[in-house]
C-alpha positions in Angstrom: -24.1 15.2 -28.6 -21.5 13.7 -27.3 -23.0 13.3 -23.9 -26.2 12.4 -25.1 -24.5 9.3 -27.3 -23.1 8.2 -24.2 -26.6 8.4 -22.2 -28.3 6.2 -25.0 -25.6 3.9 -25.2 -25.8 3.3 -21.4 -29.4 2.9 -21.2 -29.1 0.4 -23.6 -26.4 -1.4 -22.2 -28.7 -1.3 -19.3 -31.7 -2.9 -21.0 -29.5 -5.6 -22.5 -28.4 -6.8 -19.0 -31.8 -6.5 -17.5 -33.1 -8.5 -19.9 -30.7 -11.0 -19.5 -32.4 -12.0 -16.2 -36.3 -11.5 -16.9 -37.8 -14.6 -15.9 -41.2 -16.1 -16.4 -42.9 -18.2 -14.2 -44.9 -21.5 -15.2 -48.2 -21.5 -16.1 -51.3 -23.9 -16.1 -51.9 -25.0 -19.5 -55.4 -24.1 -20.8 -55.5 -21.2 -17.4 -58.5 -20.7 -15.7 -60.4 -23.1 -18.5 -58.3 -25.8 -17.2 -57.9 -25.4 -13.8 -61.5 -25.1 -12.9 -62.2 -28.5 -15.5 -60.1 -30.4 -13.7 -60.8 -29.6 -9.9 -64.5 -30.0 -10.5 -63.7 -33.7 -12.2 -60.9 -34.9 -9.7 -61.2 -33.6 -6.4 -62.6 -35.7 -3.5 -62.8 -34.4 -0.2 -61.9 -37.4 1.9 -64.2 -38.6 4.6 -62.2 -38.3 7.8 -61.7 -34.7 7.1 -65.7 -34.2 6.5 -66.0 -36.1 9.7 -64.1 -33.7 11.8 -65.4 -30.7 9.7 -61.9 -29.7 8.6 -62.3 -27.0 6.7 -59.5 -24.0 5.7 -56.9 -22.6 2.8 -54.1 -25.6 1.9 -51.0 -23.4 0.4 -48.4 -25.9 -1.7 -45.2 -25.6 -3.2 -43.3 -27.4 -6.0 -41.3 -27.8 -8.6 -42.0 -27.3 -12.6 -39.2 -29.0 -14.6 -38.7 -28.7 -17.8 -41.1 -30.6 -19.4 -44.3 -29.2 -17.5 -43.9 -31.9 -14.8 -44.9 -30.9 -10.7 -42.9 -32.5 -8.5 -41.2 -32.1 -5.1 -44.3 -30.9 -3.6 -44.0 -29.3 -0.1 -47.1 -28.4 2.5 -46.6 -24.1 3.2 -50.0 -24.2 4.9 -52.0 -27.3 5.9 -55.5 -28.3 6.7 -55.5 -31.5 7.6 -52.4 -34.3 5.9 -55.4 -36.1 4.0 -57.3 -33.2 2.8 -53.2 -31.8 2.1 -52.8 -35.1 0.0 -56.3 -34.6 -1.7 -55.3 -31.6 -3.3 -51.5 -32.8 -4.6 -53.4 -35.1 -6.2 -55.4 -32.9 -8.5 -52.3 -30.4 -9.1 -50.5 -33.6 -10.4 -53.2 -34.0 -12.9 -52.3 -30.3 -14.2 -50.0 -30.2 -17.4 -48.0 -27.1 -17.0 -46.0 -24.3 -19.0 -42.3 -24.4 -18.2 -41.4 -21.3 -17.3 -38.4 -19.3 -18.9 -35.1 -17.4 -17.6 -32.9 -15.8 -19.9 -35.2 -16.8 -22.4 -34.5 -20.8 -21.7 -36.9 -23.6 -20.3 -36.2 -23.9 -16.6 -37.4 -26.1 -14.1 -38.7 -23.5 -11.3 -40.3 -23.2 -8.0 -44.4 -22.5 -8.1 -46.5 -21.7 -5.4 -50.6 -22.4 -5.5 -53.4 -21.9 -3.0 -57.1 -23.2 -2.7 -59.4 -22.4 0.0 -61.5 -25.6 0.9 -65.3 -25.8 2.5 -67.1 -28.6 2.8 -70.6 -27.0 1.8 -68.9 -25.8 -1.0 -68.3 -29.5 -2.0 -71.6 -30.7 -1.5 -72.6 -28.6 -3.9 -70.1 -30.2 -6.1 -70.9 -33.5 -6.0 -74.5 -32.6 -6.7 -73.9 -31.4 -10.0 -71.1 -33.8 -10.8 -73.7 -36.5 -10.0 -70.6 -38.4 -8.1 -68.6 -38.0 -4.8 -65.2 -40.4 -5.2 -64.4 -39.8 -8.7 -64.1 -43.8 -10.2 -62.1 -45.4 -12.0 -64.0 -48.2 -14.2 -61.8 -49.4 -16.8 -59.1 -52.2 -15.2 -56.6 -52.5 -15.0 -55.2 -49.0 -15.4 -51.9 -47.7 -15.0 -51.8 -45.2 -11.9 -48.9 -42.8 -12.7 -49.3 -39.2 -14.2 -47.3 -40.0 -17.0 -48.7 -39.2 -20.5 -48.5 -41.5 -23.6 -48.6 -39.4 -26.8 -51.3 -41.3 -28.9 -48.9 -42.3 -31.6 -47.5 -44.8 -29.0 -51.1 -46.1 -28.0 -51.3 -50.3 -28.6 -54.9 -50.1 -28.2 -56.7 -46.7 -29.2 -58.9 -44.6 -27.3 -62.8 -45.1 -28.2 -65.2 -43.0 -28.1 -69.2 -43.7 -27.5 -72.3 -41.7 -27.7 -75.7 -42.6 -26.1 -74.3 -45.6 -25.2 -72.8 -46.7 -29.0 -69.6 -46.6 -30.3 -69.3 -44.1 -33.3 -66.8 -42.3 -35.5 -65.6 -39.1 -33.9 -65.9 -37.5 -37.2 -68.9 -38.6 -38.2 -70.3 -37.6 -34.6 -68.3 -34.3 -35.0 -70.3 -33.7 -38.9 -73.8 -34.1 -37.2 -73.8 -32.3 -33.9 -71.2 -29.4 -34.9 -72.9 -25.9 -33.7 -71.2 -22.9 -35.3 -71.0 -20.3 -33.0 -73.2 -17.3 -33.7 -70.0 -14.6 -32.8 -68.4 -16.7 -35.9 -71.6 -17.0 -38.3 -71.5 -12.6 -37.4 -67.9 -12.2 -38.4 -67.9 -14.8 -41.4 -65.0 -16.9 -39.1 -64.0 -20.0 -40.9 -61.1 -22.0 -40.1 -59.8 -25.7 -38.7 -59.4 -25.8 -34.7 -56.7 -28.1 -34.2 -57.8 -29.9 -31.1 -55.2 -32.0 -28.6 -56.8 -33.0 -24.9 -55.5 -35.5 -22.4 -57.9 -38.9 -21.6 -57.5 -40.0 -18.4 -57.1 -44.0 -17.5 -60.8 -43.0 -15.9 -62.3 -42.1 -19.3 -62.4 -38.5 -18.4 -60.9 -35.7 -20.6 -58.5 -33.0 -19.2 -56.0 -29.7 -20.1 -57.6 -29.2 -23.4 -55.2 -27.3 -25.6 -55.7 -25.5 -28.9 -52.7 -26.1 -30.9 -54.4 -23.9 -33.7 -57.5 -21.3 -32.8 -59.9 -19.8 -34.8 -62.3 -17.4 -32.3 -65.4 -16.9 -32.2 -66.1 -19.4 -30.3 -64.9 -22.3 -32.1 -62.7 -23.3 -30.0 -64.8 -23.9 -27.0 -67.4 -25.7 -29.7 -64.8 -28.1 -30.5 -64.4 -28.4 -26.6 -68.5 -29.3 -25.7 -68.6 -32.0 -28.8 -65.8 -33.7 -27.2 -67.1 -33.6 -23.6 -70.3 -35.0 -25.1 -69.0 -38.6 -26.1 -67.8 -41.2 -23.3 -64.5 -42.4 -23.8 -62.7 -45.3 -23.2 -59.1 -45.1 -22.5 -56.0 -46.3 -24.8 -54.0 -49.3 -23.6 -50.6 -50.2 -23.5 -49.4 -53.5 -22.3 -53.0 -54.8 -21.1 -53.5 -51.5 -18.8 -55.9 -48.2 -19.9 -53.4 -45.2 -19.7 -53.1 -41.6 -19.5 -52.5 -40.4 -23.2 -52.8 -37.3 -25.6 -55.4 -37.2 -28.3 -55.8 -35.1 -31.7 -58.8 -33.8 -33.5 -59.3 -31.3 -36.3 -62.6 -30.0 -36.1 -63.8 -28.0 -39.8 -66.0 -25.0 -38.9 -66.7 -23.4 -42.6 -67.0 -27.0 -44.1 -68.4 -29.3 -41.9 -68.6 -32.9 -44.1 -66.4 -35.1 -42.7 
């Protein structure tokens, strides 16, 4: 008994010391979902690099502090330095996970790869309907940095068909329920927060509070339906965060 007391206790001295030093790694917020959203809307293959057909996997990698932030980017494998650049550019439009050690935020070291052809691009910008992603509202404030919408002088708007509306109101009239929901008798609020971009496009949706079904990616499409127009601060449209409860159950706003 004796013996056996001491194998337990060691085993679990064990465990506690092991886990001590699990770590996890960052994450993309919003996964795949995200990822994919946000390459299709950002990337631009720049022309020199079409020109010469440069073509090939670009391996990065960088740091995620604390706060989600990539930075202190380094080129593992390269293509060309402006096709290199291209894609830094869309990772820094990625909001990211910290990851964890010893159960504590800390800033770490991620590695990401993307294999680049230029027929696969075409094909992109075809259903896009755009090759240089533009930026029409000016001025606009360049950085990557992210104005929660509390601090916003000027709030985002939002415009469907060409008319300004009320989200809400817009959200009461076109809301789909999901059939997998209607099935299972689902009912519940999807708390809703996305980032707009100074270019009016919307990124790194995040569910703060889910319901399945398939609400939550019907809360997604009615968002990606309206055209925005970006908050300001100080004269200039900005990156910023934006909020939305969306009612599937009851759905008068």
């Amino acid at each position: 008994m004796k013996k056996l007391l001491f194998t337990l206790t060691l085993i679990g001295f064990i465990n506690i010391a092991y886990s001590q030093f699990i770590s996890y790694p960052p994450q993309i917020l919003g996964g795949k979902f995200n990822y994919k959203l946000v390459f299709d809307q950002e990337f631009y293959y720049p022309p020199e690099a079409i020109n010469s057909k440069s073509e090939g996997e670009i391996e990065i990698k960088f740091t995620v502090d604390i706060d989600g932030k990539p930075s202190d980017f380094i080129i593992v494998k390269s293509v060309t330095p402006s096709l290199d650049s291209a894609f830094i550019n869309v990772v820094k439009h990625y909001l990211w996970i910290p990851g964890t050690h010893d159960g504590a935020v800390s800033a770490m070291h991620v590695g990401l790869s993307e294999k680049f052809k230029i027929k696969k691009y075409l094909k992109l910008i075809k259903k896009r309907g755009y090759d240089k992603p533009s930026y029409s509202f000016t001025p606009y404030n360049s950085s990557y940095d992210i104005i929660d919408f509390s601090k916003i002088e000027t709030p985002a708007k939002a415009s469907y068909q060409s008319e300004t509306i009320n989200v809400f109101k817009f959200v009461g009239e076109y809301i789909r329920v999901p059939e997998a929901a209607l099935k299972q008798g689902i009912k519940g609020i999807v708390e809703l927060e996305f980032i707009i971009e100074p270019s009016g496009r919307l990124s790194n949706f995040k569910a703060l509070k889910g319901v399945g079904g398939g609400c939550n990616e019907e809360a997604i499409r009615l968002m990606r339906m309206l055209d925005w127009e970006p908050g300001k601060v100080n004269g200039e449209y900005v990156r910023s965060s934006y909020r939305i409860n969306v009612n599937f159950g009851n759905t008068r706003y």
